[in-house]
PDB file with one MODEL, atoms N, CA, C and O in Angstrom:
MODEL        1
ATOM      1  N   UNK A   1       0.842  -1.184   0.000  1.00  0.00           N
ATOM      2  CA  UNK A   1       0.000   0.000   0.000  1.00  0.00           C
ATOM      3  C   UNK A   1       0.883   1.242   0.000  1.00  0.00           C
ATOM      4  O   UNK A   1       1.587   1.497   0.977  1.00  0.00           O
ATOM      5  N   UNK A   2       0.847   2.246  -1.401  1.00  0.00           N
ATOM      6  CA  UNK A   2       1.110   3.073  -0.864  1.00  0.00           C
ATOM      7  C   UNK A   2       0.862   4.419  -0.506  1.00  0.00           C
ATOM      8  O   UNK A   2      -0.047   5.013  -1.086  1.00  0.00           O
ATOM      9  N   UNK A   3       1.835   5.251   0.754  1.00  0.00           N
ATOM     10  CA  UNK A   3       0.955   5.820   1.198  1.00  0.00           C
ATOM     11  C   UNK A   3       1.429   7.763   0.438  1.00  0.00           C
ATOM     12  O   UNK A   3       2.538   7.794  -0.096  1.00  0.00           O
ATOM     13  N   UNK A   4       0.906   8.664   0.437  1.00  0.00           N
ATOM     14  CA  UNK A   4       1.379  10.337   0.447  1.00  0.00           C
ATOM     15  C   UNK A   4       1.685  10.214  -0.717  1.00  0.00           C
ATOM     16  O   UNK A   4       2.894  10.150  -0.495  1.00  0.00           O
ATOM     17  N   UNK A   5       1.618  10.125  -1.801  1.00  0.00           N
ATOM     18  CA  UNK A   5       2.861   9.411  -2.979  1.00  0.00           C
ATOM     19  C   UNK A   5       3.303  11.421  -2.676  1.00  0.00           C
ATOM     20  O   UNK A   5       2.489  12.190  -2.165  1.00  0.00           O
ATOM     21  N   UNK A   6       4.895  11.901  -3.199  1.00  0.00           N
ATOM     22  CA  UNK A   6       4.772  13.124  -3.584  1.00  0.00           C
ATOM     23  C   UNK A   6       5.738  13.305  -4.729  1.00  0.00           C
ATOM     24  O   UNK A   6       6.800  12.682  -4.728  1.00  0.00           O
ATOM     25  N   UNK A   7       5.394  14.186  -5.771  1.00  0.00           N
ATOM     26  CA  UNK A   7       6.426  13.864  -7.069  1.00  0.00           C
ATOM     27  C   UNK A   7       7.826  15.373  -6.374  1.00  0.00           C
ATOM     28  O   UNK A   7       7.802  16.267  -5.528  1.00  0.00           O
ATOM     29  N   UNK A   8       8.782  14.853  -7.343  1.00  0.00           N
ATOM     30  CA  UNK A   8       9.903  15.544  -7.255  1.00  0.00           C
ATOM     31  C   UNK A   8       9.159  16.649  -8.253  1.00  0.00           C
ATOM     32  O   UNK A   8       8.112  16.358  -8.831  1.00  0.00           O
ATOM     33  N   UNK A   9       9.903  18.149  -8.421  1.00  0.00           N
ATOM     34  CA  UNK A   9       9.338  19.251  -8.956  1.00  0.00           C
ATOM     35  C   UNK A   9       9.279  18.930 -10.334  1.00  0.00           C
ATOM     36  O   UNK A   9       8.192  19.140 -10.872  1.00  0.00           O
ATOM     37  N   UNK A  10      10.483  18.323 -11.253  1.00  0.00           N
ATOM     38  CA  UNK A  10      10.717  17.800 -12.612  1.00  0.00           C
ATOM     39  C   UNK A  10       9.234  17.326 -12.856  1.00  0.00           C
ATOM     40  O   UNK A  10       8.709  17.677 -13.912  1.00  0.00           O
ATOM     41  N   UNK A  11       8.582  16.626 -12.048  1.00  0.00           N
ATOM     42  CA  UNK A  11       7.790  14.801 -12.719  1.00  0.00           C
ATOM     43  C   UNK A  11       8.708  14.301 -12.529  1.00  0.00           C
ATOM     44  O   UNK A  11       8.867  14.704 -11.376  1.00  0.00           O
ATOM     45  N   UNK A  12      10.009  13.348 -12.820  1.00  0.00           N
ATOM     46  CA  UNK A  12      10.414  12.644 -13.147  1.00  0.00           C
ATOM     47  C   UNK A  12      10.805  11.760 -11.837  1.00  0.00           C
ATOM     48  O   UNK A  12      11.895  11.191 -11.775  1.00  0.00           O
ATOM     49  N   UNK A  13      10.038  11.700 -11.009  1.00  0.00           N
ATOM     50  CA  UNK A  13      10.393  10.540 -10.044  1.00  0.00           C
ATOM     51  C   UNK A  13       9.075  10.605  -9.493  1.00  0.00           C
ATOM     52  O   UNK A  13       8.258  11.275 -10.125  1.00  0.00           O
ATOM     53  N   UNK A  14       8.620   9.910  -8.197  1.00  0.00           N
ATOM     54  CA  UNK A  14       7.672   9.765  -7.631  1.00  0.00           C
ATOM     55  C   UNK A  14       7.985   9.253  -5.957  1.00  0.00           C
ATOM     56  O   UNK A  14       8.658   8.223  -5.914  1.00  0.00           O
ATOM     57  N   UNK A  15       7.690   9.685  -4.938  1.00  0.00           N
ATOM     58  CA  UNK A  15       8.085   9.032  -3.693  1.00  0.00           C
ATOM     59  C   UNK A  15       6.936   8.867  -2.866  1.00  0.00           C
ATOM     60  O   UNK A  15       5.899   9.482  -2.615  1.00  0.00           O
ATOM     61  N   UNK A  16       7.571   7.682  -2.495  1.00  0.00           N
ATOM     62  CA  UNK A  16       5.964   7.001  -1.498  1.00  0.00           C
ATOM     63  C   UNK A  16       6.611   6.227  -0.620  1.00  0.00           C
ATOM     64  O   UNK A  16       7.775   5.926  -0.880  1.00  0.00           O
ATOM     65  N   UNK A  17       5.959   5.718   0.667  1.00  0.00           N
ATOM     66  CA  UNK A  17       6.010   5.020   1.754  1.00  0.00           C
ATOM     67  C   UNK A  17       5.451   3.756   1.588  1.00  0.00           C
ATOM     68  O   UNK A  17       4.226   3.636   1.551  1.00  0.00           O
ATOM     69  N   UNK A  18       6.309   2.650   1.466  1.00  0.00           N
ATOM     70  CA  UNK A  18       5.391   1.261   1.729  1.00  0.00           C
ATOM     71  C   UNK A  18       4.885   0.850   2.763  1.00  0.00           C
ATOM     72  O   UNK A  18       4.689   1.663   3.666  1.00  0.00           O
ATOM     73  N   UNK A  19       4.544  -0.452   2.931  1.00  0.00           N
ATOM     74  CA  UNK A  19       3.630  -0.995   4.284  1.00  0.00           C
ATOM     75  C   UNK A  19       4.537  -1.014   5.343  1.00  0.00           C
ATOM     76  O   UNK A  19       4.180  -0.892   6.514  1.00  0.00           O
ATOM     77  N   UNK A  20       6.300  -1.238   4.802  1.00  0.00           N
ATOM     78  CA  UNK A  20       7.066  -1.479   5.782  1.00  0.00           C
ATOM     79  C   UNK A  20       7.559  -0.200   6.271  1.00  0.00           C
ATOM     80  O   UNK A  20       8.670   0.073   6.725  1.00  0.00           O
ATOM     81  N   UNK A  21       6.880   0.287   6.154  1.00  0.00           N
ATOM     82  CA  UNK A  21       7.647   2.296   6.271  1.00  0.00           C
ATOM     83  C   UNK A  21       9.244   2.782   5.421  1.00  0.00           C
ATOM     84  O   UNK A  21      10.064   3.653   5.710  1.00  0.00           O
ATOM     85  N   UNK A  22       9.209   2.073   4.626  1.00  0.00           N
ATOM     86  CA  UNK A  22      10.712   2.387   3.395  1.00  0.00           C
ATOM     87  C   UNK A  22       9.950   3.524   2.894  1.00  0.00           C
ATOM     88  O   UNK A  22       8.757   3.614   3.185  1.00  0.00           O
ATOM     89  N   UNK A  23      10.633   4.568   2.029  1.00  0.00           N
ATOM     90  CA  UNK A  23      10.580   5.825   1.593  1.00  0.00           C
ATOM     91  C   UNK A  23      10.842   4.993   0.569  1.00  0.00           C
ATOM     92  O   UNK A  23      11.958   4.476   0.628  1.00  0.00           O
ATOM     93  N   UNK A  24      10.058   4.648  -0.505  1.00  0.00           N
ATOM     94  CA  UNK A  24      10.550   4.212  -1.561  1.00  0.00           C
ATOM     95  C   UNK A  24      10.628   5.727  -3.128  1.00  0.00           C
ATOM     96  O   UNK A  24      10.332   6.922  -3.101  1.00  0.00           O
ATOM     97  N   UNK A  25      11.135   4.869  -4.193  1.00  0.00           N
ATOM     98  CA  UNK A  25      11.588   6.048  -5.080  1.00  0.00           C
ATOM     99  C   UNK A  25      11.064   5.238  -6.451  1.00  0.00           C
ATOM    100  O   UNK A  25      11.061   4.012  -6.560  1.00  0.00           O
ATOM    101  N   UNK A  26      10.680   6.062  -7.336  1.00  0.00           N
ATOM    102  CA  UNK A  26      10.238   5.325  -8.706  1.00  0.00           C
ATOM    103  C   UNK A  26      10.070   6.035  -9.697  1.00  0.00           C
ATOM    104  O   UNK A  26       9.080   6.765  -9.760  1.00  0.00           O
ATOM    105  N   UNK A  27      11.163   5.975 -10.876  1.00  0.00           N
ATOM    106  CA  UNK A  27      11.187   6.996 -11.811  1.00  0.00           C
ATOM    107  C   UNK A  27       9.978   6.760 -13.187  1.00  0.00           C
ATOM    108  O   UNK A  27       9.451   5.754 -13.663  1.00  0.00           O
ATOM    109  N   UNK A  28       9.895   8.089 -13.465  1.00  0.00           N
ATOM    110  CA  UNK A  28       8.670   8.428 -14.100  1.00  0.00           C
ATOM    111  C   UNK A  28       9.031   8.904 -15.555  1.00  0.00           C
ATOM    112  O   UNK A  28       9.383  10.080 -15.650  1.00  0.00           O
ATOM    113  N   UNK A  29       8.993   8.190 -16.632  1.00  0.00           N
ATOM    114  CA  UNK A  29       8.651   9.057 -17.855  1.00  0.00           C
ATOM    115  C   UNK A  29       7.763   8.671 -18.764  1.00  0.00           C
ATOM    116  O   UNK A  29       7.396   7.610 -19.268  1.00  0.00           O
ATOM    117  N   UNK A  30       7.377  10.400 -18.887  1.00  0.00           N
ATOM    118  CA  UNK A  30       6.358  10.942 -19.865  1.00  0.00           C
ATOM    119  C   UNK A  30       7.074  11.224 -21.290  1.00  0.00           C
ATOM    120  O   UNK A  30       6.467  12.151 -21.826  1.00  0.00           O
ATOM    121  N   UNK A  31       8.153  10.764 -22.110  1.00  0.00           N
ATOM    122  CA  UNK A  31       8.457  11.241 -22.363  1.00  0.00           C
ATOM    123  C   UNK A  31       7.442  10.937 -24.451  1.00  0.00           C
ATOM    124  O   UNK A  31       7.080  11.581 -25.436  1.00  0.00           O
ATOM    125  N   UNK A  32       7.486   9.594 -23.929  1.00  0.00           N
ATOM    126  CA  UNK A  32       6.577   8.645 -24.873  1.00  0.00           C
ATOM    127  C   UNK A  32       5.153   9.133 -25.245  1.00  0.00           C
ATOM    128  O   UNK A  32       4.907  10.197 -24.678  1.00  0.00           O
ATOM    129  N   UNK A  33       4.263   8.737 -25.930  1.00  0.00           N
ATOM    130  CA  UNK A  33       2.497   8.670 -25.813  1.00  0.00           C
ATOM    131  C   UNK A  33       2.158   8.019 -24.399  1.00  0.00           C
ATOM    132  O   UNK A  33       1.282   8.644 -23.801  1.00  0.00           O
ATOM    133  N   UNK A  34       2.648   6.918 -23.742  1.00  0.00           N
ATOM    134  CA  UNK A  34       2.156   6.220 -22.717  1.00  0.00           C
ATOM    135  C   UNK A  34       3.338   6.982 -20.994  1.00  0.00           C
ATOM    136  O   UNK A  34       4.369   7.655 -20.965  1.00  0.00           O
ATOM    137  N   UNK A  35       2.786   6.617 -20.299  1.00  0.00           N
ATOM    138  CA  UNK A  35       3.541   7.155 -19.325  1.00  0.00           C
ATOM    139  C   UNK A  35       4.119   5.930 -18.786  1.00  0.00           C
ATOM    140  O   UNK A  35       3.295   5.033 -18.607  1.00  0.00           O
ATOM    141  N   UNK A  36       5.390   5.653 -18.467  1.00  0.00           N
ATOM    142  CA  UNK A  36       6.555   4.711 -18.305  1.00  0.00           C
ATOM    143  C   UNK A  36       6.927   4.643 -16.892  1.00  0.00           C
ATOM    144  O   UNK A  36       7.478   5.716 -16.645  1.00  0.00           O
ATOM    145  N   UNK A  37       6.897   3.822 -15.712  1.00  0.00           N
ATOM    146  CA  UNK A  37       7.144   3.423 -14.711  1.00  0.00           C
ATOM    147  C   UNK A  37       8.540   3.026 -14.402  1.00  0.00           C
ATOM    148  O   UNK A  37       8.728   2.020 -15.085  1.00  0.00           O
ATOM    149  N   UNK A  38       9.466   3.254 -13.824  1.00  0.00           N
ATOM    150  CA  UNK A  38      10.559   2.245 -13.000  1.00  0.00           C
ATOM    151  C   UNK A  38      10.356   1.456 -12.186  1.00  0.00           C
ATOM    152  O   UNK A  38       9.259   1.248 -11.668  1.00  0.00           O
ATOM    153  N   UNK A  39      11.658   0.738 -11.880  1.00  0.00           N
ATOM    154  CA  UNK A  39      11.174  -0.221 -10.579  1.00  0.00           C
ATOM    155  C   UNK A  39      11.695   0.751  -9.327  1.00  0.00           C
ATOM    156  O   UNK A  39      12.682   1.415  -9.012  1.00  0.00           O
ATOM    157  N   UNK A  40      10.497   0.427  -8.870  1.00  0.00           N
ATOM    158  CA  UNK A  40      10.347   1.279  -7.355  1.00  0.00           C
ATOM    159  C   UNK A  40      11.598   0.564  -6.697  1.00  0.00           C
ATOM    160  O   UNK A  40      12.102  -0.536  -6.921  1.00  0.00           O
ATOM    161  N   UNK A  41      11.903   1.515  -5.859  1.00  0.00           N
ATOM    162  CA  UNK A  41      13.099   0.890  -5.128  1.00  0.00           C
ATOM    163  C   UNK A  41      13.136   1.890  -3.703  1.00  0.00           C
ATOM    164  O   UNK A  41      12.684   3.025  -3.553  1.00  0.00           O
ATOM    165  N   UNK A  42      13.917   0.921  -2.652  1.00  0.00           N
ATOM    166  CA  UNK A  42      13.469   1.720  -1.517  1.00  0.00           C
ATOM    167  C   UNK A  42      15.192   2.440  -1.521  1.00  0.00           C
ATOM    168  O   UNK A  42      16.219   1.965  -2.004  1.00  0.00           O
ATOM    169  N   UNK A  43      14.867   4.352  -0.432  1.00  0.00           N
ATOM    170  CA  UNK A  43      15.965   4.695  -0.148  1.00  0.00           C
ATOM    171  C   UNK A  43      16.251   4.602   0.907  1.00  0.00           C
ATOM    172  O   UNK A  43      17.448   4.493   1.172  1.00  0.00           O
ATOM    173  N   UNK A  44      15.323   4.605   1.896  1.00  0.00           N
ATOM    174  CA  UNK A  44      15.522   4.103   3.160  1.00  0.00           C
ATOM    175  C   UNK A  44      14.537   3.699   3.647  1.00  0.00           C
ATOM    176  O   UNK A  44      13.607   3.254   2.974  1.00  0.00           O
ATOM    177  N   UNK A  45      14.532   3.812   5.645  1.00  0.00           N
ATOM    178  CA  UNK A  45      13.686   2.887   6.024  1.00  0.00           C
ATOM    179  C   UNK A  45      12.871   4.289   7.065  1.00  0.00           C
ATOM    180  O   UNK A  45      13.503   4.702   8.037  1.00  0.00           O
ATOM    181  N   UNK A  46      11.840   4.745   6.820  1.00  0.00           N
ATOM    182  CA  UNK A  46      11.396   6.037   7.998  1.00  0.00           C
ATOM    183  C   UNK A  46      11.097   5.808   9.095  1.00  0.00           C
ATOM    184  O   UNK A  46       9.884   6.002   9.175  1.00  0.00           O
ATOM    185  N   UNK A  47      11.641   5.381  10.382  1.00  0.00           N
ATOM    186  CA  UNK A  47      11.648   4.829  11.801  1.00  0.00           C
ATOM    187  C   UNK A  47      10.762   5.948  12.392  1.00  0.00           C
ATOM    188  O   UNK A  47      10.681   7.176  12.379  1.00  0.00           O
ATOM    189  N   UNK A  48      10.138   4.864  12.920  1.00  0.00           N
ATOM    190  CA  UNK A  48       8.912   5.597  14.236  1.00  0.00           C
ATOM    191  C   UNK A  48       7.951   6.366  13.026  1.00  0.00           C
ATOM    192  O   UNK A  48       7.099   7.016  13.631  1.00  0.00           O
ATOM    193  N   UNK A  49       7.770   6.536  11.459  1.00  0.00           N
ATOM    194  CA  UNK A  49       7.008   7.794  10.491  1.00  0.00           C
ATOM    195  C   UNK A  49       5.671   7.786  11.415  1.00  0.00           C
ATOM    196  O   UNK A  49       5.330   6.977  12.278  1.00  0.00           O
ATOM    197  N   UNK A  50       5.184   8.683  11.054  1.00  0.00           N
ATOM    198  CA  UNK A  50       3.864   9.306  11.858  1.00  0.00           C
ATOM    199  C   UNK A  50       2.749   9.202  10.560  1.00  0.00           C
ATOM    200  O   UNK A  50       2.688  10.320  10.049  1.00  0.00           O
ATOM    201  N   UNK A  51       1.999   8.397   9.974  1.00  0.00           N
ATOM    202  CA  UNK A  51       1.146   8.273   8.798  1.00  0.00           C
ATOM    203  C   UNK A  51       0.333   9.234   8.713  1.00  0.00           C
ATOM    204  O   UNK A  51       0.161  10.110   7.865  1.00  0.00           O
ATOM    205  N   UNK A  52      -0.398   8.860  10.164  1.00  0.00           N
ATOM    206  CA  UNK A  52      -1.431  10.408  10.597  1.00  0.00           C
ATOM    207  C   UNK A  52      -1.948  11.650  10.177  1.00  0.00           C
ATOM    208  O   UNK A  52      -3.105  11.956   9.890  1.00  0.00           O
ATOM    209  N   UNK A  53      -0.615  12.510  10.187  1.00  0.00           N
ATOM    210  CA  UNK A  53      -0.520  13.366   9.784  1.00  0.00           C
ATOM    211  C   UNK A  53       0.535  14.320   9.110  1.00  0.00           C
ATOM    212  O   UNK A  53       1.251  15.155   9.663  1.00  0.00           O
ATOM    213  N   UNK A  54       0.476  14.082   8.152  1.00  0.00           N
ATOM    214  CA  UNK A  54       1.516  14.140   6.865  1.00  0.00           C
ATOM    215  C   UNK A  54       2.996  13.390   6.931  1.00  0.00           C
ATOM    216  O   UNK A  54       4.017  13.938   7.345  1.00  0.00           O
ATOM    217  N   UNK A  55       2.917  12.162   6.490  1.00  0.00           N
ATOM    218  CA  UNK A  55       3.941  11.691   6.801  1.00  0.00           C
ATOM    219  C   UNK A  55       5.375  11.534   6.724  1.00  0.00           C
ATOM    220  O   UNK A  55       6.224  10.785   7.209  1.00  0.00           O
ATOM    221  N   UNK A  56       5.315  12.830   5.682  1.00  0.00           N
ATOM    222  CA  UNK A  56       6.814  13.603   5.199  1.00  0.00           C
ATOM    223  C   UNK A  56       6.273  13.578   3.889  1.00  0.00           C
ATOM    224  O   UNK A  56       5.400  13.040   3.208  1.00  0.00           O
ATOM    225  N   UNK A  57       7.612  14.785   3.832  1.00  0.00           N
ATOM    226  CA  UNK A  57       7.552  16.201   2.584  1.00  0.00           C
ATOM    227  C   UNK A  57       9.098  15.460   1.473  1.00  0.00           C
ATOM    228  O   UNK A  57       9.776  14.443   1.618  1.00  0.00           O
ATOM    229  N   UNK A  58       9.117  16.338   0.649  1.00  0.00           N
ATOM    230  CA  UNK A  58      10.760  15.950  -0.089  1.00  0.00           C
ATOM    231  C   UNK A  58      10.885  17.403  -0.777  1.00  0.00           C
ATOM    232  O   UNK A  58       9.856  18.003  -1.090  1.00  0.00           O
ATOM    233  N   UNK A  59      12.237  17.995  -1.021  1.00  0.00           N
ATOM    234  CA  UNK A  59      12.467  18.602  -1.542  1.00  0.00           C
ATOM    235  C   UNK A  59      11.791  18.926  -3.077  1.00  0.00           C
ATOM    236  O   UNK A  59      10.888  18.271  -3.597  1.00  0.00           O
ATOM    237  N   UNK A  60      12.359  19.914  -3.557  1.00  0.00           N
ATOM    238  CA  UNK A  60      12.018  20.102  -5.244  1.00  0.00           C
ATOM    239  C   UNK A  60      12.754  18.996  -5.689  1.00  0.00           C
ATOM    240  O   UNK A  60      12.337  17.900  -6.063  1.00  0.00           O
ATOM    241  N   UNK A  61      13.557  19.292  -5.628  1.00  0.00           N
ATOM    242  CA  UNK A  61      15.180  18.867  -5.751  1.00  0.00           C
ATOM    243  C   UNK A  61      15.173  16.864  -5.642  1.00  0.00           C
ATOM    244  O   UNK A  61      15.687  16.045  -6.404  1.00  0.00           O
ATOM    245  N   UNK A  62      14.684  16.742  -4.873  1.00  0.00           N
ATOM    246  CA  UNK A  62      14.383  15.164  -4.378  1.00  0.00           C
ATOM    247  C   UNK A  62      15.394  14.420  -3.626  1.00  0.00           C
ATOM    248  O   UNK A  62      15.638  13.218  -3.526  1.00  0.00           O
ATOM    249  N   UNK A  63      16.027  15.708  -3.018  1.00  0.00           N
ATOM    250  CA  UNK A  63      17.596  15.111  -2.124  1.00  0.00           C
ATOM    251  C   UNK A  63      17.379  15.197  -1.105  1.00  0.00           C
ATOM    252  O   UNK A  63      18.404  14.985  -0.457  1.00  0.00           O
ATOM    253  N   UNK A  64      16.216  15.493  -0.257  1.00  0.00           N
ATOM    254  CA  UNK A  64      15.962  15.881   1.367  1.00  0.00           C
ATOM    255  C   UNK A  64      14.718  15.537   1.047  1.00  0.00           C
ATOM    256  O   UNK A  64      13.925  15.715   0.123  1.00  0.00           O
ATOM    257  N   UNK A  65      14.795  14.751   2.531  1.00  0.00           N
ATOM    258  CA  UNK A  65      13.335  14.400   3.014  1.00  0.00           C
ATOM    259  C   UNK A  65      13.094  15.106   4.137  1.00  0.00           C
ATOM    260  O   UNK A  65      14.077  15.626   4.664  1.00  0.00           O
ATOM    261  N   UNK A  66      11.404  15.351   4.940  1.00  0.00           N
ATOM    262  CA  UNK A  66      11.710  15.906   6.227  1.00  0.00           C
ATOM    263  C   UNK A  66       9.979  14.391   6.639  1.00  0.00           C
ATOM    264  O   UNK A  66       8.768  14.284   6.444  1.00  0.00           O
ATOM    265  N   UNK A  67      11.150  13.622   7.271  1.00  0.00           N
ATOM    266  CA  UNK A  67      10.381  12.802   8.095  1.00  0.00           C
ATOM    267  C   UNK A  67       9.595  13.449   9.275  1.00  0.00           C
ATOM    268  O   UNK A  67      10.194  14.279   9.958  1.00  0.00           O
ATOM    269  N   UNK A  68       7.921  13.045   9.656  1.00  0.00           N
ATOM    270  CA  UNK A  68       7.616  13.317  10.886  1.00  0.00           C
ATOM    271  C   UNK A  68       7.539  12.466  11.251  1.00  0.00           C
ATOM    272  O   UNK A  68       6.723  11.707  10.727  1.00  0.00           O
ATOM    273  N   UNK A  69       8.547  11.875  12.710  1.00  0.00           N
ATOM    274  CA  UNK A  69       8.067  10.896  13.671  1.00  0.00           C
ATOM    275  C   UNK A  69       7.818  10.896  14.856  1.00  0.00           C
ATOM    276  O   UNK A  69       7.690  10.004  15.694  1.00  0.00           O
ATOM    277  N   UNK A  70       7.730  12.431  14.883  1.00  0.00           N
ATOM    278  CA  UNK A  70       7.113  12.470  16.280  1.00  0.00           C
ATOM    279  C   UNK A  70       6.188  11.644  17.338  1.00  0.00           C
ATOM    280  O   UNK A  70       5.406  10.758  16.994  1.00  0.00           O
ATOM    281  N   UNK A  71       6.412  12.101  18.759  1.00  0.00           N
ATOM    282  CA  UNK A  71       5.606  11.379  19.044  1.00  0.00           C
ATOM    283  C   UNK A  71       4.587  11.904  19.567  1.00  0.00           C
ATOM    284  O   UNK A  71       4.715  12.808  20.392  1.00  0.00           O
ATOM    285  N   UNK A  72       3.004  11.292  19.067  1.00  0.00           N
ATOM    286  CA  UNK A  72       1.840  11.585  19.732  1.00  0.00           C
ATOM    287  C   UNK A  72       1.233  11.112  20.502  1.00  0.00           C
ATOM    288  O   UNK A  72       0.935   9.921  20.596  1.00  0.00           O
ATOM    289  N   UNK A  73       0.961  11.949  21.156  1.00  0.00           N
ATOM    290  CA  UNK A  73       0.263  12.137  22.714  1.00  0.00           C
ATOM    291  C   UNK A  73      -0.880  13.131  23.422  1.00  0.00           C
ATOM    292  O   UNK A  73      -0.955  14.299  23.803  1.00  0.00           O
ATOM    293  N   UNK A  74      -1.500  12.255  23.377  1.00  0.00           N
ATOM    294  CA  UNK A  74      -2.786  13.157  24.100  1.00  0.00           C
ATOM    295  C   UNK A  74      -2.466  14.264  25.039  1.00  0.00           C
ATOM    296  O   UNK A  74      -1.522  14.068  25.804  1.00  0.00           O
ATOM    297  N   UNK A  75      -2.881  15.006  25.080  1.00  0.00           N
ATOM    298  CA  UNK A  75      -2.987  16.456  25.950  1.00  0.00           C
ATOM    299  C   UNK A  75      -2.489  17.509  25.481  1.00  0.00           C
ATOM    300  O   UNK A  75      -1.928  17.443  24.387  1.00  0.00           O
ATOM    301  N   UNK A  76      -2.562  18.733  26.171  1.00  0.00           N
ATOM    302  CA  UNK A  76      -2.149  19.941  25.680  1.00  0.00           C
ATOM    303  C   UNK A  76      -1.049  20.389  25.602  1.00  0.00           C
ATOM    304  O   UNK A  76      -0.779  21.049  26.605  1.00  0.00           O
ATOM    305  N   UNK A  77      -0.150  20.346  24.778  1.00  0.00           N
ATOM    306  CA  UNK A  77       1.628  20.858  25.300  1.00  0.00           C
ATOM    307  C   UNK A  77       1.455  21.960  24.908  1.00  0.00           C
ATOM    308  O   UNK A  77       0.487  22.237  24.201  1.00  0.00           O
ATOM    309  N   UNK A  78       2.482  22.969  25.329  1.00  0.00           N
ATOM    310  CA  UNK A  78       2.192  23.993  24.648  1.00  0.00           C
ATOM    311  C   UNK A  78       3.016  24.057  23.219  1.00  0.00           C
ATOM    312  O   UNK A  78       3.512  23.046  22.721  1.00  0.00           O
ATOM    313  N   UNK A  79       3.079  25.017  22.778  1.00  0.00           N
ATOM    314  CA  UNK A  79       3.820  24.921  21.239  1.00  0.00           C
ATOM    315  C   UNK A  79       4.140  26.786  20.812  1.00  0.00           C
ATOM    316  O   UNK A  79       3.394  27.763  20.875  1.00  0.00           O
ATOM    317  N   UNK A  80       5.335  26.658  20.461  1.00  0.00           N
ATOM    318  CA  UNK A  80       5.654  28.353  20.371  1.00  0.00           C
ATOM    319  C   UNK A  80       6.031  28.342  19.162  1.00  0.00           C
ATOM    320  O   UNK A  80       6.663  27.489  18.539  1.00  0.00           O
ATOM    321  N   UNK A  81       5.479  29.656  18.752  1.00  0.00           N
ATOM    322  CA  UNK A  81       5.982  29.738  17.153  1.00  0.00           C
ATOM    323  C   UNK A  81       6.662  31.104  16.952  1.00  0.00           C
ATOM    324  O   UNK A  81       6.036  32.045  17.442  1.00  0.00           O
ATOM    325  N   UNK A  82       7.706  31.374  16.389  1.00  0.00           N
ATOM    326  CA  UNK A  82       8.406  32.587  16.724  1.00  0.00           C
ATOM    327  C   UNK A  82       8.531  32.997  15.055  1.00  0.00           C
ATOM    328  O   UNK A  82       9.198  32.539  14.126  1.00  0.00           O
ATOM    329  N   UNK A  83       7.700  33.916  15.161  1.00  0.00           N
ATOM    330  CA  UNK A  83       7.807  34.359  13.414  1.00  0.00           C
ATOM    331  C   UNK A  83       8.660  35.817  13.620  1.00  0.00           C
ATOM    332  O   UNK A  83       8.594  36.413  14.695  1.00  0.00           O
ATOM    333  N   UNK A  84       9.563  36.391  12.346  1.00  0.00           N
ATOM    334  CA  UNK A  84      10.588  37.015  12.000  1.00  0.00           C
ATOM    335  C   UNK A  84      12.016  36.529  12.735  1.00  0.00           C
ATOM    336  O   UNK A  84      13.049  37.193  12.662  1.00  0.00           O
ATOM    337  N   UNK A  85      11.945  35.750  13.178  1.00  0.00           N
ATOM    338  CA  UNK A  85      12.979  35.327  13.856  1.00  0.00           C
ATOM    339  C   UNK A  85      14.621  35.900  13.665  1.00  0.00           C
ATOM    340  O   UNK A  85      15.449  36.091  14.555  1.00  0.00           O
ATOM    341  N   UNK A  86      14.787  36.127  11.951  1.00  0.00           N
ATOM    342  CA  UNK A  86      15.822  36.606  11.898  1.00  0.00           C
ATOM    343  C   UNK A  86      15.955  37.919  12.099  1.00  0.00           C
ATOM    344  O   UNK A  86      16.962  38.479  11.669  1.00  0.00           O
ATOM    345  N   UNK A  87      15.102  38.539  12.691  1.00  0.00           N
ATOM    346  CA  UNK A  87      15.019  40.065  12.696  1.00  0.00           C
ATOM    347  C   UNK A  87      15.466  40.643  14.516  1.00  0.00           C
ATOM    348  O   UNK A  87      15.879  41.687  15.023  1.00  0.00           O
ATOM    349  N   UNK A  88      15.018  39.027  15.087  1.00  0.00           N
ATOM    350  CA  UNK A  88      15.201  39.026  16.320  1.00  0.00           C
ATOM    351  C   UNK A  88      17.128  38.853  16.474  1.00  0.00           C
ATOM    352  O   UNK A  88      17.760  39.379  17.390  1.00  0.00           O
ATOM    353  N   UNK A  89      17.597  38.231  15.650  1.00  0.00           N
ATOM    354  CA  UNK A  89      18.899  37.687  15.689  1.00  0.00           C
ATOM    355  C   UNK A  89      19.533  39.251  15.534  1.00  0.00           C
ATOM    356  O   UNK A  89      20.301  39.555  16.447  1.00  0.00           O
ATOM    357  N   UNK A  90      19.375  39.984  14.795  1.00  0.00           N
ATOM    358  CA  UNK A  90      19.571  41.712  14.332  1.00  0.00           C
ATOM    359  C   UNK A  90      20.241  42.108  15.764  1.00  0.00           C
ATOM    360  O   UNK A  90      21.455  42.184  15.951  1.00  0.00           O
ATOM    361  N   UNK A  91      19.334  42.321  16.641  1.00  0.00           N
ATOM    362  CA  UNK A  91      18.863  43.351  17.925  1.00  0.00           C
ATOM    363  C   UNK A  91      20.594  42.966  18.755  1.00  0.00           C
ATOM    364  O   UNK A  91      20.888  43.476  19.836  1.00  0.00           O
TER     365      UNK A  91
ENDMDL
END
């Protein structure tokens, strides 16, 4: 099953999560009338991934992933968000 699929910015790849939580990779061309598949292949393995809620992003680029594996837990934590931040670094 897989899960988020998200394409690299080109088209030309495709990334998705299997059942075993691998980040797998699978190149894509359009270049034909028909659209052309690779063999999926895994790049790694995403320990603890969080499916839930978004289970990771990838670059344009397709060289960085940003895994979430946080962990969830009921109750209220708090959570701070510090916007202009670099303006704060200035002072």
């Amino acid at each position: 099953m897989a899960v988020q699929a998200k394409w690299r910015r080109d088209g030309k790849e495709l990334f998705f999560l299997d059942s075993a939580n691998n980040l797998m990779a699978v190149d894509v061309d359009t270049s034909g009338k028909a659209v052309r598949l690779g063999v999926p292949h895994a790049l790694f393995q995403a320990v603890s991934v969080q499916r839930q809620a978004g289970a990771f992003d990838v670059t344009a680029d397709g060289k960085k992933f940003l895994i979430n594996s946080g962990n969830q837990k009921e109750g209220n934590e708090p959570f701070t968000l510090v916007q202009n931040w670099p303006a704060e670094l200035k002072k």
